[in-house]
Backbone as a chain_set.jsonl record, in Angstrom:
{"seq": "XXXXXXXXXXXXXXXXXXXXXXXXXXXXXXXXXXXXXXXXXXXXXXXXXXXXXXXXXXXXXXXX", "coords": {"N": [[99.022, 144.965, 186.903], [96.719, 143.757, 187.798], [95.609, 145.535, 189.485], [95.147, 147.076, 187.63], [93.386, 146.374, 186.057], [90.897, 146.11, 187.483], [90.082, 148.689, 188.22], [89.828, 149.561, 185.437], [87.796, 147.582, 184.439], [85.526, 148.007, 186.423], [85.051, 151.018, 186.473], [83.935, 150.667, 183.78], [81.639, 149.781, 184.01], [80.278, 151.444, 185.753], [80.417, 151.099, 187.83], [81.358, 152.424, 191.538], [83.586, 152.403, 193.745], [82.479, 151.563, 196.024], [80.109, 150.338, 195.502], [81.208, 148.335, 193.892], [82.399, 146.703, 196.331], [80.193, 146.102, 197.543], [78.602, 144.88, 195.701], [80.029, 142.375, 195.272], [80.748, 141.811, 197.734], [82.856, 142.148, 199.529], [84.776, 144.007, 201.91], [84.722, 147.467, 201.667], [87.599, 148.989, 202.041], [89.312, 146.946, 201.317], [88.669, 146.866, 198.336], [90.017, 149.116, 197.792], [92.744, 148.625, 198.612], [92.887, 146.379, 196.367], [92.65, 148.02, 193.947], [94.954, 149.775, 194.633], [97.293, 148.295, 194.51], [98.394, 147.472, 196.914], [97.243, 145.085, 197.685], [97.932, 142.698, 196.029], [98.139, 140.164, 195.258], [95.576, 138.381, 195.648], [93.242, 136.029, 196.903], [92.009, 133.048, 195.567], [89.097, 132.95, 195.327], [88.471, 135.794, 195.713], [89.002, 136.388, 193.214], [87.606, 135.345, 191.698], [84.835, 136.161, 192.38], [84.916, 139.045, 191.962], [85.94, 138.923, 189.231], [83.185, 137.324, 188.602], [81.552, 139.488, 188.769], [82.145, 141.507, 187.493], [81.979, 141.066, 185.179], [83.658, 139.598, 183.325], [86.421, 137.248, 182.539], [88.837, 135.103, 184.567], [90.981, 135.086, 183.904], [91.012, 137.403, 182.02], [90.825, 139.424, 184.233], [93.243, 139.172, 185.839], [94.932, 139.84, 183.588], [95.912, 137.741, 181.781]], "CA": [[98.031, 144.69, 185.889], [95.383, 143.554, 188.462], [94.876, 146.969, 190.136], [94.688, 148.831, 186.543], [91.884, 145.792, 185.008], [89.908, 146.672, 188.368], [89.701, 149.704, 187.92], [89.386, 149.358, 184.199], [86.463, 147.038, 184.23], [84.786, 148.868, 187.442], [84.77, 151.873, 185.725], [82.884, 150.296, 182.668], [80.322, 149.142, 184.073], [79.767, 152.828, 186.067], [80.489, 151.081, 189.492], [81.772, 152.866, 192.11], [84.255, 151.151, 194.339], [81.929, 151.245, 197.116], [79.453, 149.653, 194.587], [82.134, 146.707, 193.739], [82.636, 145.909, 197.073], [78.669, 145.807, 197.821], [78.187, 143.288, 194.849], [81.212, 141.056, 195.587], [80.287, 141.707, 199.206], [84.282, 142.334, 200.105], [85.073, 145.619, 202.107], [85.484, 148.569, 200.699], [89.182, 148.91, 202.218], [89.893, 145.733, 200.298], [88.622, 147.193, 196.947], [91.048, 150.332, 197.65], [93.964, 148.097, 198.263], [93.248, 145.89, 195.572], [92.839, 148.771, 193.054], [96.445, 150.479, 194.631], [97.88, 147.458, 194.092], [98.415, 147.292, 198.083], [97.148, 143.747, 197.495], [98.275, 142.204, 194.489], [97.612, 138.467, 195.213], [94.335, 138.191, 196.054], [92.512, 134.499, 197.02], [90.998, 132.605, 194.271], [87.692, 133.045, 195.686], [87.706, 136.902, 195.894], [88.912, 136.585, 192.142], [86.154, 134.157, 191.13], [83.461, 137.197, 192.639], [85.569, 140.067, 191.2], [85.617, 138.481, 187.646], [81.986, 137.281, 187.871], [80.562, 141.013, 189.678], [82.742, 143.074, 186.242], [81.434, 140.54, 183.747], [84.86, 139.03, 182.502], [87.265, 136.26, 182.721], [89.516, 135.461, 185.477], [92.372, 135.674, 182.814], [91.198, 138.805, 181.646], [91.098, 140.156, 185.032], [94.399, 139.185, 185.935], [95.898, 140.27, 182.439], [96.582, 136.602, 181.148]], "C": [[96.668, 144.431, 186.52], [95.007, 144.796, 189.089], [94.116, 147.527, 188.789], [93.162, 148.255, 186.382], [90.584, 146.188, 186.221], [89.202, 147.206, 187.998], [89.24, 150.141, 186.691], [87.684, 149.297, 184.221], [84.686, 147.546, 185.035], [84.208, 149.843, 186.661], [83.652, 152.197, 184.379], [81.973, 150.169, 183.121], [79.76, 150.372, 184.92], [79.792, 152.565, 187.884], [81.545, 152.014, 190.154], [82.336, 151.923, 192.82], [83.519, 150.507, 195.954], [80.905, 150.282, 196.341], [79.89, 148.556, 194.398], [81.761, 146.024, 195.181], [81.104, 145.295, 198.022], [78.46, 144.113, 197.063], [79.344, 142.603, 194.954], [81.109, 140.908, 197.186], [81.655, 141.025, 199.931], [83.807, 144.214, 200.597], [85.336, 146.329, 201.221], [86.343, 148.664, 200.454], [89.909, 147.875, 200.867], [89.669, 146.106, 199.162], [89.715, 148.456, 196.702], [92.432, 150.073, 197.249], [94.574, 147.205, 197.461], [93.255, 147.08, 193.908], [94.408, 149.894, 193.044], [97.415, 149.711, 194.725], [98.658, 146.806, 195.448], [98.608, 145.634, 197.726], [97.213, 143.149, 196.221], [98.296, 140.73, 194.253], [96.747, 138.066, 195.702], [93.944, 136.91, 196.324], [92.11, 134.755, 195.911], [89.79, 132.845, 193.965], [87.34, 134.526, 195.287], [87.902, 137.535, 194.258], [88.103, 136.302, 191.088], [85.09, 135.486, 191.679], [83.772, 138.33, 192.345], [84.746, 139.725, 190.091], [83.882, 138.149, 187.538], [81.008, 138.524, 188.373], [81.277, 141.997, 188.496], [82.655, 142.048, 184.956], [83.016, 140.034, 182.627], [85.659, 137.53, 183.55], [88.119, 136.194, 183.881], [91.097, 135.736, 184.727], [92.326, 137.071, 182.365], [91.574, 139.927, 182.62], [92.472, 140.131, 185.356], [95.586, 139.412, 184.951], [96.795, 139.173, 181.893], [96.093, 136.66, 179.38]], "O": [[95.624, 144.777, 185.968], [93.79, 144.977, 189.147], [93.044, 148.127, 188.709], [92.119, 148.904, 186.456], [89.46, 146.513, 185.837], [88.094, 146.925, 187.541], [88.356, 150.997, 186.653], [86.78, 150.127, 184.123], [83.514, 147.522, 184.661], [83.084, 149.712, 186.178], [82.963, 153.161, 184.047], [81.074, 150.594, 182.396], [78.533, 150.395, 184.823], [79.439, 153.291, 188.813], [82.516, 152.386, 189.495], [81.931, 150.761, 192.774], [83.812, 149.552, 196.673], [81.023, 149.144, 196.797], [79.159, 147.6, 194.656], [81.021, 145.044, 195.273], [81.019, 144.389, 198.851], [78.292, 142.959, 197.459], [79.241, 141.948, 193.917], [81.415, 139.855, 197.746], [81.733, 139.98, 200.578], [83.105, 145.105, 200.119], [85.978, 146.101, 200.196], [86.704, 148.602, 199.279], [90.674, 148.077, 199.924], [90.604, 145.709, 198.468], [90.174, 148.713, 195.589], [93.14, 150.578, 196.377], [95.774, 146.943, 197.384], [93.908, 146.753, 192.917], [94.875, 150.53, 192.099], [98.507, 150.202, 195.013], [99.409, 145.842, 195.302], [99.673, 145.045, 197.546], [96.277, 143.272, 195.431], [98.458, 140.213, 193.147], [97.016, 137.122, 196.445], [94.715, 136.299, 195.585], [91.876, 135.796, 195.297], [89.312, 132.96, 192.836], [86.29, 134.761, 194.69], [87.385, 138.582, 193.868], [87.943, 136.809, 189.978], [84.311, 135.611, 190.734], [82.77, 139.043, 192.408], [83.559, 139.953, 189.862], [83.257, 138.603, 186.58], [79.782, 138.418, 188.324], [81.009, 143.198, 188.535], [83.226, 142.277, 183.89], [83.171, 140.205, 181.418], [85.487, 137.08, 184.682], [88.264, 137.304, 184.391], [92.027, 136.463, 185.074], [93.305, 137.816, 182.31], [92.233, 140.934, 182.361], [93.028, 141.208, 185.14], [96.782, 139.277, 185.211], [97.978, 139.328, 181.588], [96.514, 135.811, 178.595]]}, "num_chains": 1, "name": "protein.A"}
C-alpha cells in the first residue's frame, strides 16, 4: 500500500521520482525501493518528509 500511495501521490503532483527525492532530499535509489516496495518500513522521519513533500497525511500515505 505504501509503494502504490507513492507513486500515487508523486504522480499527482507531476513529480518525477528524481524530483521526490530532490524535495525530501532522500536518494533517488531510496525513492525506487520505496516505490517497489523493496523498502516497505521506512523511518518515521523519511515518512514525516514524504507525507509533507506529496501534500497528505501520514495515514493517508501509509493507507490507514
Amino acid at each position: 500500500m505504501l509503494a502504490e500511495n507513492i507513486r500515487k501521490y508523486r504522480k499527482k503532483l507531476k513529480l518525477t521520482q528524481e524530483g521526490l527525492a530532490r524535495k525530501v532530499d532522500i536518494s533517488y535509489s531510496t525513492i525506487i525501493k520505496l516505490e517497489t516496495g523493496v523498502i516497505s518500513d521506512p523511518r518515521m522521519e523519511t515518512l514525516k518528509k514524504l507525507a509533507h513533500a506529496l501534500n497528505v497525511s501520514i495515514d493517508e500515505l501509509v493507507g490507514n
